[in-house]
C-alpha positions in Angstrom: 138.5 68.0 8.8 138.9 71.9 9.7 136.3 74.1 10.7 137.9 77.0 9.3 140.2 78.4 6.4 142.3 81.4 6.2 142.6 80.9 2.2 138.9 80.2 1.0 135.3 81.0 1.9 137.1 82.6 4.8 133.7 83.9 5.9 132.1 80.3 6.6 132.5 78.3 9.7 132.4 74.9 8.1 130.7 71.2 9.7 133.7 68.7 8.6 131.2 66.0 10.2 127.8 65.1 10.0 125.9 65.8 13.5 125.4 68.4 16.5 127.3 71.7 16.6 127.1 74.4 19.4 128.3 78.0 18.2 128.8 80.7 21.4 129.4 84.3 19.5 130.7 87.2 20.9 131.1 90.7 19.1 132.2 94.1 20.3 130.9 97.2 18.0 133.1 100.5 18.3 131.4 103.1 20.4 128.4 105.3 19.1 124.9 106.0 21.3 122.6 105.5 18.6 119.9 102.6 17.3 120.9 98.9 17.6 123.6 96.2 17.1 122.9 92.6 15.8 124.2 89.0 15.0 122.2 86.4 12.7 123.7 82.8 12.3 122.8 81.5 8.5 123.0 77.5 7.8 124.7 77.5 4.2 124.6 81.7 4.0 120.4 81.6 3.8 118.5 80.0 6.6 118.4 81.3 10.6 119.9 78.6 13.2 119.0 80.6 15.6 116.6 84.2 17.1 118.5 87.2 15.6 120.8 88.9 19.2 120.4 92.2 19.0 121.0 95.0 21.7 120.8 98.5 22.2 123.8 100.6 21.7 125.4 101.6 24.8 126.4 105.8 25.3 129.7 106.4 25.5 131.6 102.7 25.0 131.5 99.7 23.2 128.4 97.3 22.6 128.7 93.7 23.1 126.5 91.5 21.5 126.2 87.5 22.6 124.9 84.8 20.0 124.6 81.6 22.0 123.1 78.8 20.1 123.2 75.6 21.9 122.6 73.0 19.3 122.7 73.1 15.7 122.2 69.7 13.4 124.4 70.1 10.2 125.4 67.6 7.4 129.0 67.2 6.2 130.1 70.3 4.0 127.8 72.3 5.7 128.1 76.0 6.7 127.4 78.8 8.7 127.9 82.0 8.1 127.6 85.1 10.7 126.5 88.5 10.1 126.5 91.6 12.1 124.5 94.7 11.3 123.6 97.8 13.1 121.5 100.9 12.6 123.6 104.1 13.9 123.4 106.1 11.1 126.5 105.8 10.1 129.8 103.0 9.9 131.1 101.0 12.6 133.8 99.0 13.1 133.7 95.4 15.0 136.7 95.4 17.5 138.5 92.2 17.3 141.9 93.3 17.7 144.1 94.7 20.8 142.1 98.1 20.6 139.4 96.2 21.9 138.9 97.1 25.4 137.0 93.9 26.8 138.3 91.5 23.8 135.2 89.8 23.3 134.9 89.6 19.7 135.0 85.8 18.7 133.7 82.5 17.8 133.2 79.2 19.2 132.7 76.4 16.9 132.6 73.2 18.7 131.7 69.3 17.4 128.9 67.5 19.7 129.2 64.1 18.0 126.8 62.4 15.6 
């Protein structure tokens, strides 16, 4: 099974197997000074794995923002979803190409066993 597709429900990282999954996210918000930055892990797009990470903005660079959530029980077909929010005021844009100065937007999606 894959954990990901490029073609459909692109937004969903998905449990081929039944069992114990550990997800380690890391995302980079463009630079701005003001309000907060935030990542939520959703089990099938509606129910918290995980405590919301959330950070203050930093003045004058980019905000990194660390979900680390250790264990997660999930059934075959399974999903979970990420979102990012922030309050500045204004839009942002999540770095996750080269013009990201530390490169730390990404996922880890990894199988524990049953």
């Amino acid at each position: 099974g894959r954990f990901h597709s490029t073609s459909t429900n692109t937004d969903r990282l998905l449990a081929p197997f039944s069992g114990r999954y550990a997800l380690h996210v890391a995302v980079e918000f463009d630079s701005n000074s003001t309000g907060w930055r935030l990542i939520t892990a959703l089990k099938n797009g509606t129910t918290d794995v995980a405590p919301p990470a959330a950070v203050s903005a930093i003045n004058g660079r980019a905000t990194p923002v660390f979900l680390n959530v250790p264990e997660i029980q999930l059934a075959a077909g399974d999903y979970v979803r990420l979102r990012v929010r922030q309050n500045s005021g204004g839009s942002l844009n999540v770095l996750g190409t080269s013009s990201s100065p530390t490169g730390t937007t990404h996922a880890i999606w990894r199988y524990l066993g049953a």
